[in-house]
LODREN-795654 format. One record per atom (N, C-alpha, C, O): x, y, z; residue in three letters. Coordinates in steps of 0.2 Angstrom, whole numbers, plus 5000, padded with zeros to 4 digits. Layout:
# residues N
+------+------+------+-----+
|   xx |   yy |   zz |  aa |
+------+------+------+-----+
|    X |    Y |    Z | ala |
...
+------+------+------+-----+
# end
This chain:
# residues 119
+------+------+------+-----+
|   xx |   yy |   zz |  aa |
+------+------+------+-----+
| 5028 | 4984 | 5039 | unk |
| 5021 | 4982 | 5040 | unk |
| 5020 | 4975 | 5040 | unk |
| 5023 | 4970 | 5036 | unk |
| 5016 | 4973 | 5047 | unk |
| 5014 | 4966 | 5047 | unk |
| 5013 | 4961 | 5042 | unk |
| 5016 | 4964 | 5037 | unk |
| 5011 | 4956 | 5041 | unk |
| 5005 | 4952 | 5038 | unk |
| 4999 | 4951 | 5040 | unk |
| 4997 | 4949 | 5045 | unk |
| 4995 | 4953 | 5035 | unk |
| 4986 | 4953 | 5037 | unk |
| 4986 | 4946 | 5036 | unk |
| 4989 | 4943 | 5032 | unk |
| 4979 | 4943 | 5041 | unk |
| 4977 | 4940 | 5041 | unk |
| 4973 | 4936 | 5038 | unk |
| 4972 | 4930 | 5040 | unk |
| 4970 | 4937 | 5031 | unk |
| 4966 | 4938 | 5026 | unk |
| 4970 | 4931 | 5024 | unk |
| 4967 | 4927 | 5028 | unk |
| 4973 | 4928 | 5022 | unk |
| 4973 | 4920 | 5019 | unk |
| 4974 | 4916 | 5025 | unk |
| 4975 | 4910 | 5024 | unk |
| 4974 | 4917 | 5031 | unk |
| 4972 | 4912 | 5037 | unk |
| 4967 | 4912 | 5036 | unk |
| 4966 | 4906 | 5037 | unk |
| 4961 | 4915 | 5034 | unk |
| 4953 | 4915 | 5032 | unk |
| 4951 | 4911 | 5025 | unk |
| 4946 | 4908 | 5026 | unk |
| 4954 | 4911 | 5021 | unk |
| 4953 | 4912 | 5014 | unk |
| 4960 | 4909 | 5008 | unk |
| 4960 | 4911 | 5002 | unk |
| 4963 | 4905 | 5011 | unk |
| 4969 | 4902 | 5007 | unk |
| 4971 | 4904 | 5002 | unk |
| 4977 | 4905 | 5000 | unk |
| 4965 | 4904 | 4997 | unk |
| 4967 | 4908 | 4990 | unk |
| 4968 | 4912 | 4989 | unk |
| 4971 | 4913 | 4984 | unk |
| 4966 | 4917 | 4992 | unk |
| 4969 | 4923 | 4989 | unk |
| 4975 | 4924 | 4989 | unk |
| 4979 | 4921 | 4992 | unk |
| 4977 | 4928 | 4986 | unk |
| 4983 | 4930 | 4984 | unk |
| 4989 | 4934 | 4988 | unk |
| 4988 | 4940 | 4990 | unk |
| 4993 | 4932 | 4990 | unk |
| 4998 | 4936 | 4994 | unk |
| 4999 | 4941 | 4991 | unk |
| 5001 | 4940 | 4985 | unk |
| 4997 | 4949 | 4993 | unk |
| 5000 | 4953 | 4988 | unk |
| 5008 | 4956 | 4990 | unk |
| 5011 | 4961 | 4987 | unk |
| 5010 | 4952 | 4996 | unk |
| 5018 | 4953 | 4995 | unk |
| 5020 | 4958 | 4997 | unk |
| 5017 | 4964 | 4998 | unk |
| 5027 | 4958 | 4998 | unk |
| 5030 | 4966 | 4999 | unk |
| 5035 | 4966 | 4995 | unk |
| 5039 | 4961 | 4995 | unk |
| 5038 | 4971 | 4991 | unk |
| 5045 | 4974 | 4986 | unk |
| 5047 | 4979 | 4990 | unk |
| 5045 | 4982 | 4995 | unk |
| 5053 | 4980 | 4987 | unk |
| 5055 | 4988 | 4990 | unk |
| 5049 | 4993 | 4987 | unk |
| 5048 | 4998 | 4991 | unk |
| 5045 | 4992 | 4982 | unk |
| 5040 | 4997 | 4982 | unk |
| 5033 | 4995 | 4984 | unk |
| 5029 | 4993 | 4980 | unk |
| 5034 | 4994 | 4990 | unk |
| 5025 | 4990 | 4993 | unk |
| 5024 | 4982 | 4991 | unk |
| 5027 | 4978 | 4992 | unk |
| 5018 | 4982 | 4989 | unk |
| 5015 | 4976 | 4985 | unk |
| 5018 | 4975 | 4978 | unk |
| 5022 | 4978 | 4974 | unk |
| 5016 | 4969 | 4978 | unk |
| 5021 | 4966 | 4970 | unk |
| 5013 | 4967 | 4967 | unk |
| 5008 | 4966 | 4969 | unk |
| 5018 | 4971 | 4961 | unk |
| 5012 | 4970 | 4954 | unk |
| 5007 | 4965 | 4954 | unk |
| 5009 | 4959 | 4956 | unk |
| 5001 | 4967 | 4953 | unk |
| 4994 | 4966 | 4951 | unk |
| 4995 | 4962 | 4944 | unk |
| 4996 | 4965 | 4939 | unk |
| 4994 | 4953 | 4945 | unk |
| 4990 | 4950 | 4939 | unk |
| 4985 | 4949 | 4937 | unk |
| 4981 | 4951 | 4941 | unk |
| 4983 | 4948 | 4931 | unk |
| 4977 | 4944 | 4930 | unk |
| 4975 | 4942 | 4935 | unk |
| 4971 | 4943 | 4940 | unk |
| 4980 | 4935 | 4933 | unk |
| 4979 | 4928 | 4940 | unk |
| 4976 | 4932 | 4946 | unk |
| 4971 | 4931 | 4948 | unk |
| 4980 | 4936 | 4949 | unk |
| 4977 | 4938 | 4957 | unk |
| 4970 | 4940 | 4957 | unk |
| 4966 | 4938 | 4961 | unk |
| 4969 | 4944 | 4949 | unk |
| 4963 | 4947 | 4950 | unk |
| 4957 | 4942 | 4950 | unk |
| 4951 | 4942 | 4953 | unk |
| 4959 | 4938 | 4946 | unk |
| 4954 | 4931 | 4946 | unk |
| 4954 | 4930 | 4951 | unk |
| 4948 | 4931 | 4954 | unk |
| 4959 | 4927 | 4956 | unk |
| 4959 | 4925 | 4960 | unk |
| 4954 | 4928 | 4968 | unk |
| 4953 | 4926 | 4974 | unk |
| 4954 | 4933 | 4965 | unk |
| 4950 | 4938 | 4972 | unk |
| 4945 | 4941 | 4970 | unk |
| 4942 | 4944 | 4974 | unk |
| 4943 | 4938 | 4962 | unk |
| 4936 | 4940 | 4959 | unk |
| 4932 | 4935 | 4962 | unk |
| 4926 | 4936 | 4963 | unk |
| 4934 | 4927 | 4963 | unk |
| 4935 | 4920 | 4965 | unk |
| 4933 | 4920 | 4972 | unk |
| 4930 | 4916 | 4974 | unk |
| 4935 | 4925 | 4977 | unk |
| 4934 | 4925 | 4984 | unk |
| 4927 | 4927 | 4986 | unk |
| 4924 | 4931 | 4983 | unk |
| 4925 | 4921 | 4991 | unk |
| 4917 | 4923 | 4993 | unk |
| 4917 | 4924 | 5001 | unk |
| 4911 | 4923 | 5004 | unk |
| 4924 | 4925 | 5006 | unk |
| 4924 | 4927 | 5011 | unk |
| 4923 | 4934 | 5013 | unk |
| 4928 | 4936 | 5014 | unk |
| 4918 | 4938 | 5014 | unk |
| 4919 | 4944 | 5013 | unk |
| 4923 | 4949 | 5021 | unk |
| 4926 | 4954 | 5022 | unk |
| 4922 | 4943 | 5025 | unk |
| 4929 | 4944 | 5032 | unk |
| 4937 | 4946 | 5027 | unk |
| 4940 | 4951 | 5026 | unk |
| 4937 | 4941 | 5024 | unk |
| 4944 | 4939 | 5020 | unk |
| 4945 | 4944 | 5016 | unk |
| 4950 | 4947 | 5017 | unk |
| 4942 | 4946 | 5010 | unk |
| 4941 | 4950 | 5005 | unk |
| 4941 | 4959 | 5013 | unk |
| 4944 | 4965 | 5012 | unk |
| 4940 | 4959 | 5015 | unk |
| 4940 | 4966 | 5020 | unk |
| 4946 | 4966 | 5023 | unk |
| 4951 | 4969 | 5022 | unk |
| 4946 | 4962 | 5028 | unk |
| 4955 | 4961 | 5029 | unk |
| 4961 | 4961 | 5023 | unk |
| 4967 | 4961 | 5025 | unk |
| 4960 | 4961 | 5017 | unk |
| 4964 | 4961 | 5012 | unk |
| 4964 | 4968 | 5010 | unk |
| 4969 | 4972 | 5008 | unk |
| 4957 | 4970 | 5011 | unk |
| 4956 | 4978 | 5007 | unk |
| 4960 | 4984 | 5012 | unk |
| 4964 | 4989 | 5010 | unk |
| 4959 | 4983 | 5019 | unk |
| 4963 | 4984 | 5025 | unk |
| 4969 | 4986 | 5022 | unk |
| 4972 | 4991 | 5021 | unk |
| 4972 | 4978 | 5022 | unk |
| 4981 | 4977 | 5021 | unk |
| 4982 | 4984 | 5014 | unk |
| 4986 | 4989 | 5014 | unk |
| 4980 | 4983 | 5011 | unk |
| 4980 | 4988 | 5005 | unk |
| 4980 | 4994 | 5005 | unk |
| 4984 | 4998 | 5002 | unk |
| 4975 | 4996 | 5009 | unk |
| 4974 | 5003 | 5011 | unk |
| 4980 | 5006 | 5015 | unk |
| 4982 | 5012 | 5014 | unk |
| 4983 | 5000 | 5022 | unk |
| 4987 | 5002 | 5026 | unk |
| 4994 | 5006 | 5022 | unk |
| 4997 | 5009 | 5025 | unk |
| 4995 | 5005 | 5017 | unk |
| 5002 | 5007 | 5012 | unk |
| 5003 | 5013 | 5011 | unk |
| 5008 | 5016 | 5010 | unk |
| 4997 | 5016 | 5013 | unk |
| 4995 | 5025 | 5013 | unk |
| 5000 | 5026 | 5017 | unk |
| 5002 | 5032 | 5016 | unk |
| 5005 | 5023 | 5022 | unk |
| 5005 | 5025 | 5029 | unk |
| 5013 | 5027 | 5029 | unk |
| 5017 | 5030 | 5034 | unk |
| 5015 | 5025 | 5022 | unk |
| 5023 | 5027 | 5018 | unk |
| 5022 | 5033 | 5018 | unk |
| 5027 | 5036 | 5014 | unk |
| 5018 | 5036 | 5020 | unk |
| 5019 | 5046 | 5017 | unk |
| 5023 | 5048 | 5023 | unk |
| 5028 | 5052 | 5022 | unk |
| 5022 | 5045 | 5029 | unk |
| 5024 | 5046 | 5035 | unk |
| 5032 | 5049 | 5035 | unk |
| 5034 | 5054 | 5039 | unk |
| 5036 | 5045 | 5030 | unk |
| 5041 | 5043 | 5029 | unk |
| 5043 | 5052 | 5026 | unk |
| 5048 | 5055 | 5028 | unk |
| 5039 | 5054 | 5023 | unk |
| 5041 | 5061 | 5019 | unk |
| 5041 | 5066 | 5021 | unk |
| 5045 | 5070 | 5021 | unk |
| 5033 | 5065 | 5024 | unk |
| 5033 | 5072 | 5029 | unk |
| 5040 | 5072 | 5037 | unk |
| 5042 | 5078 | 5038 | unk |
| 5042 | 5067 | 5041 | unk |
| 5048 | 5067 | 5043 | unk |
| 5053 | 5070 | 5040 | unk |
| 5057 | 5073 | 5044 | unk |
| 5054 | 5069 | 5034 | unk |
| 5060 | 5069 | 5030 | unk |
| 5060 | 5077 | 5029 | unk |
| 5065 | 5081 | 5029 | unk |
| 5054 | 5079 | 5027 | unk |
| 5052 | 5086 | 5026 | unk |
| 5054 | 5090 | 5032 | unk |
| 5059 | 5094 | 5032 | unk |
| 5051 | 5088 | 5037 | unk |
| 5052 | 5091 | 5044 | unk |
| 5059 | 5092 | 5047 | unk |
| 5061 | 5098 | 5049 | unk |
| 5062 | 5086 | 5047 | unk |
| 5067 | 5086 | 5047 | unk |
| 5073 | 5091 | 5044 | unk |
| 5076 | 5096 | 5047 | unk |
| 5073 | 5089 | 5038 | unk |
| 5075 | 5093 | 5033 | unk |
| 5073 | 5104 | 5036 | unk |
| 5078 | 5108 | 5036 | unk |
| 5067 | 5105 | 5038 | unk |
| 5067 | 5112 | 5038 | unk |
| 5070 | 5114 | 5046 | unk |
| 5073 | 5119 | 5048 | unk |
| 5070 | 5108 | 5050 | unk |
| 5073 | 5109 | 5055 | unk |
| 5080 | 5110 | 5055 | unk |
| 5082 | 5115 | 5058 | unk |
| 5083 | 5106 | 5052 | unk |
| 5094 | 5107 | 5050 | unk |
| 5093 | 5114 | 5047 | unk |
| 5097 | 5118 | 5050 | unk |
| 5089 | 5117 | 5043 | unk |
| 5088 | 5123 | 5038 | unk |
| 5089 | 5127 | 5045 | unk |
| 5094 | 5130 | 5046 | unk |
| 5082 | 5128 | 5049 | unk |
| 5084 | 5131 | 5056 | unk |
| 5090 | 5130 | 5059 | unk |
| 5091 | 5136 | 5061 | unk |
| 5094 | 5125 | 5061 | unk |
| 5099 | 5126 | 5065 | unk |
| 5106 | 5128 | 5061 | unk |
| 5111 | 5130 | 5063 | unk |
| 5104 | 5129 | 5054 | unk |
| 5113 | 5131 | 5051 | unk |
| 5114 | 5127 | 5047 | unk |
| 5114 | 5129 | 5042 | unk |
| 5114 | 5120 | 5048 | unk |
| 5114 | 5114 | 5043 | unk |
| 5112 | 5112 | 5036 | unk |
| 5110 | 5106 | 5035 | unk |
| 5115 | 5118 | 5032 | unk |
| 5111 | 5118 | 5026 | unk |
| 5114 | 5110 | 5021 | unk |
| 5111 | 5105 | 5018 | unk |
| 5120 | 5111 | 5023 | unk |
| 5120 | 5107 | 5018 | unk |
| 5118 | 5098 | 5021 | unk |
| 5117 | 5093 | 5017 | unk |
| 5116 | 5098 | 5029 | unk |
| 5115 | 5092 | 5029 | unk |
| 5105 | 5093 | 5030 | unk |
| 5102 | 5088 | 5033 | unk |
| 5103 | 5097 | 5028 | unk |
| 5096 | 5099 | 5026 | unk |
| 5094 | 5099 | 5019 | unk |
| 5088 | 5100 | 5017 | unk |
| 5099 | 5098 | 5014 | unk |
| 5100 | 5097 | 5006 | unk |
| 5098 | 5090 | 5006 | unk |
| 5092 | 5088 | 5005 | unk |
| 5106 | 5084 | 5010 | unk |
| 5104 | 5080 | 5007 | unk |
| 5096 | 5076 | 5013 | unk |
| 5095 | 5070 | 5011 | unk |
| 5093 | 5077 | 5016 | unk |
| 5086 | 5076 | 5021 | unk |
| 5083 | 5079 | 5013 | unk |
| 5083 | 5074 | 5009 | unk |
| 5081 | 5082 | 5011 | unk |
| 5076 | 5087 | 5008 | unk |
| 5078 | 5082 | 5002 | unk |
| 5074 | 5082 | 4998 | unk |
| 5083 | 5079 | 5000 | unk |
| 5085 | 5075 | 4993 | unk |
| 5083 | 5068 | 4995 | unk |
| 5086 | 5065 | 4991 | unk |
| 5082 | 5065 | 4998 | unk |
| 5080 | 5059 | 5003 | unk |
| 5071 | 5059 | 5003 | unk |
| 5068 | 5054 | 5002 | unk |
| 5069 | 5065 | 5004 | unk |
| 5062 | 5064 | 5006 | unk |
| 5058 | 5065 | 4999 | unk |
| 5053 | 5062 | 4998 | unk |
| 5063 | 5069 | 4995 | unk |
| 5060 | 5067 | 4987 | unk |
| 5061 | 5062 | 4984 | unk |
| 5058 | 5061 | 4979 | unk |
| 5065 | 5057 | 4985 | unk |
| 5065 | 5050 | 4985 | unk |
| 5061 | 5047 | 4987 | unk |
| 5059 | 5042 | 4983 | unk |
| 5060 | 5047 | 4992 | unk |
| 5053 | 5044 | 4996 | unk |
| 5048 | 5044 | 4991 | unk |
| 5047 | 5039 | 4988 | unk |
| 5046 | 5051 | 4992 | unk |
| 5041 | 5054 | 4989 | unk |
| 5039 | 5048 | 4983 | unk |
| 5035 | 5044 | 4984 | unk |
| 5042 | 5050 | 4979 | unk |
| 5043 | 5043 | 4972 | unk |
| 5042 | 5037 | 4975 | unk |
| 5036 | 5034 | 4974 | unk |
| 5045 | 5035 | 4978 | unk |
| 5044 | 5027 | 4981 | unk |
| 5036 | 5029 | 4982 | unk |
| 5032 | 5027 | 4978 | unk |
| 5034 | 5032 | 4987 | unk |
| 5027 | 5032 | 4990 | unk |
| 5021 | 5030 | 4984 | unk |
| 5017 | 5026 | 4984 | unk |
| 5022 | 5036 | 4978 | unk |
| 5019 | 5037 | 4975 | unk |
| 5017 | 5030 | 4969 | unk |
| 5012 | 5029 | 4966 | unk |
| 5025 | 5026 | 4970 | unk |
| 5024 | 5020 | 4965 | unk |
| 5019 | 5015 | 4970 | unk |
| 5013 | 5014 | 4968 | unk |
| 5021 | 5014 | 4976 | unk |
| 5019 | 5009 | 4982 | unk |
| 5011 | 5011 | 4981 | unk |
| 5008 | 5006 | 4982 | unk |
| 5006 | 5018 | 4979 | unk |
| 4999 | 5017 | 4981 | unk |
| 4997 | 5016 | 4974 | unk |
| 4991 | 5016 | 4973 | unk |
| 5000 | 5017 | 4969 | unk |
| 4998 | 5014 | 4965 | unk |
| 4996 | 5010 | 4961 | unk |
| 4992 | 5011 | 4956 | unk |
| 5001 | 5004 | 4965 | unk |
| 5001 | 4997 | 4965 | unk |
| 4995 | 4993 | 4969 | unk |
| 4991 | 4988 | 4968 | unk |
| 4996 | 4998 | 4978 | unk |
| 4993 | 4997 | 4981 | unk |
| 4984 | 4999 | 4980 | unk |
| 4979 | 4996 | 4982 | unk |
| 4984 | 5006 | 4975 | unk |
| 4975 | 5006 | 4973 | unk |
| 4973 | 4998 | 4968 | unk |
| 4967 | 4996 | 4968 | unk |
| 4979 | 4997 | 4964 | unk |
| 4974 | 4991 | 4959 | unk |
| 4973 | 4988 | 4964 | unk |
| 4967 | 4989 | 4964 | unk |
| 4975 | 4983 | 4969 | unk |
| 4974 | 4978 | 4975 | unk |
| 4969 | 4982 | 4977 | unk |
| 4964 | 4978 | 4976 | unk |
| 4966 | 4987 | 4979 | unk |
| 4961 | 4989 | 4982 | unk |
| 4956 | 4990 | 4977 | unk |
| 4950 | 4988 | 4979 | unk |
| 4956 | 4992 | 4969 | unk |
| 4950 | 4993 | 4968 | unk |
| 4948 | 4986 | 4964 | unk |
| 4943 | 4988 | 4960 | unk |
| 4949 | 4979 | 4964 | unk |
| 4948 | 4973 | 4961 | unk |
| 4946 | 4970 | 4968 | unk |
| 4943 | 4965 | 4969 | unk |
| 4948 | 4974 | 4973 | unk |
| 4944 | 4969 | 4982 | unk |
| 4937 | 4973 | 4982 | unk |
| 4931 | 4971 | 4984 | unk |
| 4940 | 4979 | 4979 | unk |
| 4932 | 4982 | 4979 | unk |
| 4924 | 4982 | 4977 | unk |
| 4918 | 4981 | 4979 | unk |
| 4929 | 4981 | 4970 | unk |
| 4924 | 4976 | 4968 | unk |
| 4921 | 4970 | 4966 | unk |
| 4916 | 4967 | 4963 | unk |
| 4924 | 4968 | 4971 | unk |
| 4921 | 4958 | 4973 | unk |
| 4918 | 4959 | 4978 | unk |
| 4912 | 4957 | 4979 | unk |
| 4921 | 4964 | 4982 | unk |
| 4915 | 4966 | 4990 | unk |
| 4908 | 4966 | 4987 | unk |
| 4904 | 4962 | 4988 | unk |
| 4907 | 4975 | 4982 | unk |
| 4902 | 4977 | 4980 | unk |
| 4896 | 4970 | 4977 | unk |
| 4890 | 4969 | 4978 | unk |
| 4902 | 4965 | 4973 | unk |
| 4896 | 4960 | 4969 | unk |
| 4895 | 4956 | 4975 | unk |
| 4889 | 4954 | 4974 | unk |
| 4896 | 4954 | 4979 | unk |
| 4895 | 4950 | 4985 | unk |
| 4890 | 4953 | 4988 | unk |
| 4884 | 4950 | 4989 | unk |
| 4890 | 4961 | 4990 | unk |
| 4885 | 4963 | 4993 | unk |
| 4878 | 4964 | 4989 | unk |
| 4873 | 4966 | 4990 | unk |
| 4882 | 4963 | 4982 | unk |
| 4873 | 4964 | 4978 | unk |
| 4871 | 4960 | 4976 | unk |
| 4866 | 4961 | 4973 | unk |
| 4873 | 4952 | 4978 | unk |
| 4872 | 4946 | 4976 | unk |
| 4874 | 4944 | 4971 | unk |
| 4871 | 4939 | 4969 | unk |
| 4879 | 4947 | 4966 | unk |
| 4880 | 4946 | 4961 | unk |
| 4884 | 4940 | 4961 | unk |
| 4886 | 4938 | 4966 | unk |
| 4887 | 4936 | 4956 | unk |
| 4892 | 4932 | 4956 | unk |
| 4898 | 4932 | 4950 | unk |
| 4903 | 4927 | 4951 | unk |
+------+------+------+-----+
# end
């Protein structure tokens, strides 16, 4: 996955990073730091980047697919290890939006107080 644009906009925000599991854990500090944002281009290009992390399911259902296809051709055993792979995934997926929903629901809510004129 790219890098979003969102701090070419807005400097301060926070890089939210990539790990082998998506984004790097959610601080305080970031969450200050993007409670702090008053670009709402920048804050929506961030919420964007965040959202896009959904896109690691892709990874499982192939791995599934795959997996029932070897089962079809005879290949059980190398449709074991596909099907033991895609539940790995799976894990991984599930830590990555996780991580990836707190970065989204702290962008959320700064958008929200922006659009209500809050501060």
């Amino acid at each position: 996955m790219g890098p979003s644009g969102y701090r070419r906009i807005d400097p301060a925000l926070p890089w939210m990073g990539r790990s082998v599991l998506g984004p790097r854990r959610l601080t305080a500090d970031d969450a200050r730091a993007v409670m702090a944002g008053d670009d709402p281009v920048a804050l929506g290009l961030m919420l964007a980047y965040a959202r896009s992390y959904a896109g690691a399911l892709g990874g499982v259902v192939q791995g599934l697919a795959g997996a029932a296809a070897l089962t079809l051709a005879g290949r059980r055993r190398e449709a074991a290890w596909v099907a033991a792979m895609a539940g790995g995934s799976a894990l991984v997926v599930v830590e990555t939006r996780r991580r990836a929903r707190q970065w989204e629901a702290v962008v959320e809510t700064r958008l929200a107080q922006l659009a209500g004129g809050a501060a």
